[in-house]
C-alpha positions, 0 to 999 in steps of 0.5 A: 943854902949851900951849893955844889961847884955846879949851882946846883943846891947841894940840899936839892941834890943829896934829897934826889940821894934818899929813898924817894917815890918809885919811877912813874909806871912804864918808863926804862928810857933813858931821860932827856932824848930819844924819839919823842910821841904825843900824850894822846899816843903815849897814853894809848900805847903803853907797850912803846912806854919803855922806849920813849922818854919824852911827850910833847905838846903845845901850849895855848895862851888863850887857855890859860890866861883868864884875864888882866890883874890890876897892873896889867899882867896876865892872870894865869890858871896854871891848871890846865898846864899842871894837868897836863904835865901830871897825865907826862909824868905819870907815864913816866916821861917828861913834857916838850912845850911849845908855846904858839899862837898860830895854827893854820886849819885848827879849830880853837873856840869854835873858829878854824884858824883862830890865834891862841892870843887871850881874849881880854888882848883880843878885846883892846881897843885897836887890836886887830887880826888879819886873815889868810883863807888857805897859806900853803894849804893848811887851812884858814889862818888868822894871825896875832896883831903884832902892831899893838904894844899890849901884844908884846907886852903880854907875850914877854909878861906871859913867858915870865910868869911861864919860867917862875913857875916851870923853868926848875920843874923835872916835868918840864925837859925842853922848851920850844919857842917863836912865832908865826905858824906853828911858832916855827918862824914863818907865815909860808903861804902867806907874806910876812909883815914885820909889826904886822902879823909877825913881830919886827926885828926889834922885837924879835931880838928883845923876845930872844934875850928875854928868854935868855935871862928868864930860863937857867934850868930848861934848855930852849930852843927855836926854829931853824926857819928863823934863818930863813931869807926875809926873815928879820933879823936876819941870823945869826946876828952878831949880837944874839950868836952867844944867847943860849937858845937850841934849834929845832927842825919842824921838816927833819929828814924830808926828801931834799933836806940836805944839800946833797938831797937837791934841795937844801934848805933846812940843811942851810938853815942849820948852817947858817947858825953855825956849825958848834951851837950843837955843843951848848944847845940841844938839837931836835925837831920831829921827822917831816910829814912833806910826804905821806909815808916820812913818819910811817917809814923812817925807821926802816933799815933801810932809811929814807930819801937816800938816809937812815935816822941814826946818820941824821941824828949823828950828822946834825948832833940830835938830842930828840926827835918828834916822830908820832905817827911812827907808831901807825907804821911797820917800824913803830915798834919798841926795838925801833924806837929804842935803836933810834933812841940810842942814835939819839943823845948823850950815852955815858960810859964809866970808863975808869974808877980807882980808890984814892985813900978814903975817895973814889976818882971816876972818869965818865966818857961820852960815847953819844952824838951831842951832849946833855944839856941839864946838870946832873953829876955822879952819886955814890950812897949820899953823897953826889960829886962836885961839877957836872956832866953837863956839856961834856961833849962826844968824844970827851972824858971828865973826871969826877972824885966821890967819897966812899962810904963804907962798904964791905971790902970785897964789894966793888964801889963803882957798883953803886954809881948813878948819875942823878939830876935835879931836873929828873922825875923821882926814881929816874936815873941817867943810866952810866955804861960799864 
């Protein structure tokens, strides 16, 4: 199959070119960013469906995997999955994933607190699950056995078998991955004990490359937490600094986030990866529920904690942002969310077009906060342009050079660019300013 200068297969592309099925119904928000709902919200708030691009979910091993096959790898029932990302997609949105084992207070098989770890590793010999009552007031919490190697084995087995089938799925935008509470690389409220209830450095590291060389299509990304002092190893290290793994922040916005704010720590956090991982790797999260009101009122005029959204997302580079129960409060609106959406993100401008001959030479701009992350290139009748738009960063230009086609010549061809992708839903576009 031939390819563009991208990768991308030009077979795969100039198909996303043809007349395909219509948008799934609800969707005019721009893909890949924004502010981000629950599917149980976006299902049960259709009149915000226009505003919001991207539904996120967690993804429970324990519910998938059946059992163990001959050679000892996971058998899998990707149904319930496939169900899931069926009901995102067909509100016309796209799904963030993350996959955990822990959560603190939530019942799963009748146990609160249960780990999201399967069954048939559960049932191994030597395996054994360690108990906290109450850490940090989340409820009781029982945390996977990281001393036993068929843990490991299975985690790094499961994340494989995870990217064959997803990692070029349009359902699939972005990826969250790690361990601890809520895979948010921390046991807060209880001590972390590397090879015990949290995986050892060695691990960790052999986790990260591994997500690394599996996902080339879904940008991933992990907790800012895993900066945190104690934990192991510590980052960044020299070694993993050019893996291509994004950030998320689990506490965005939170009374003393920034340094400034008197606090710190996630603004740290964020630092100590450095201060460019934004311009290859996405940046998101979702608004702090510290205080009972921080979801309900961060969309305020006014801000929050002495900060508006758009500040923020601009400030640390954001691409999307979880902001659920948004909708219960005054500014859970769809003019609010599509204000913070536009905060939010890459936003590209055609900022020059001119007939060269029997070509079109264009030139898009990034007028956004951070960059996009996926390809996608400018199309123009059938056929889409060499090269990519992914990376180009805030502030820059690429050029881009397409055929014509033939058109009436009173018709203005820049008329008919889109900016089509792969890893876009049918009928979706990537819109391009004027």
């Amino acid at each position: 199959m031939v390819a563009t200068s991208n990768g991308i297969p030009r077979a795969l592309v100039l198909a996303l070119l043809l007349p395909c099925l219509p948008a799934a119904a609800g969707s005019g928000a721009a893909p890949l960013k924004g502010l981000v709902l629950w599917p149980d919200e976006a299902r049960d708030h259709p009149d915000l469906s226009r505003a919001v691009s991207l539904e996120f979910a967690y993804v429970r091993p324990c519910e998938l995997v059946t059992g163990l096959d001959a050679g000892g790898g996971p058998a899998i029932d990707w149904a319930p999955l496939d169900r899931l990302l069926d009901g995102i997609a067909s509100r016309g949105h796209q799904a963030i994933l993350r996959v955990r084992y822990e959560h603190p207070g939530e019942p799963l098989g009748g146990v609160r607190g249960a780990t999201a770890v399967p069954a048939c590793i559960k049932a191994l010999p030597g395996y054994r699950e360690t108990f906290a009552p109450n850490p940090g007031g989340d409820g009781p919490a029982w945390y996977a056995d990281w001393s036993h190697p068929a843990l490991r084995d299975f985690t790094m087995r499961f994340f494989a078998a995870f990217a064959a089938r997803y990692d070029a799925d349009p359902r699939l935008a972005y990826l969250e991955a790690g361990f601890g509470h809520w895979s948010e690389w921390h046991t807060f409220g209880t001590r972390l004990r590397p090879g015990t209830n949290f995986p050892d450095a060695d691990c960790q590291r052999t986790f990260l490359r591994h997500l690394a060389a599996l996902f080339r299509r879904t940008p991933w990304l992990i907790s800012i937490d895993a900066a945190a002092p104690g934990h192991a190893p510590p980052f960044p290290a020299v070694e993993l600094a050019a893996l291509p793994y994004g950030l998320f922040d689990d506490s965005f916005m939170h009374r003393r986030h920034d340094v400034a704010q008197g606090g710190g720590h996630n603004e740290r956090c964020w630092r100590a990866f450095g201060a460019d991982r934004w311009k290859r790797a996405p940046a998101g999260g979702e608004i702090s529920y510290f205080g009972k009101d921080d979801q309900r009122l961060f969309l305020s005029p006014r801000g929050l904690h002495g900060t508006n959204f758009a500040a923020a997302a601009a400030k640390y580079h954001i691409t999307f942002m979880v902001a659920n129960d948004a909708v219960g409060g005054p500014f859970g609106t769809p003019r609010h969310f599509r204000a913070a959406a536009d905060a939010c993100g890459y936003r590209f401008r055609l900022a020059g077009a001119e007939r060269d001959g029997d070509t079109l030479r264009i030139r898009i701009a990034n007028e956004g906060v951070a960059p996009l992350y996926h390809d996608a290139c400018p199309a123009l009748g059938g056929s889409a342009a060499p090269g990519t738009l992914r990376g180009l960063l805030p502030g820059e230009v690429r050029e881009f050079v397409l055929p014509l086609p033939e058109m009436p010549s009173a018709e203005d061809p820049a008329d008919g660019i889109r900016i089509v992708s792969p890893k876009l839903l049918p009928g979706a576009a990537i819109p391009l300013e004027r």
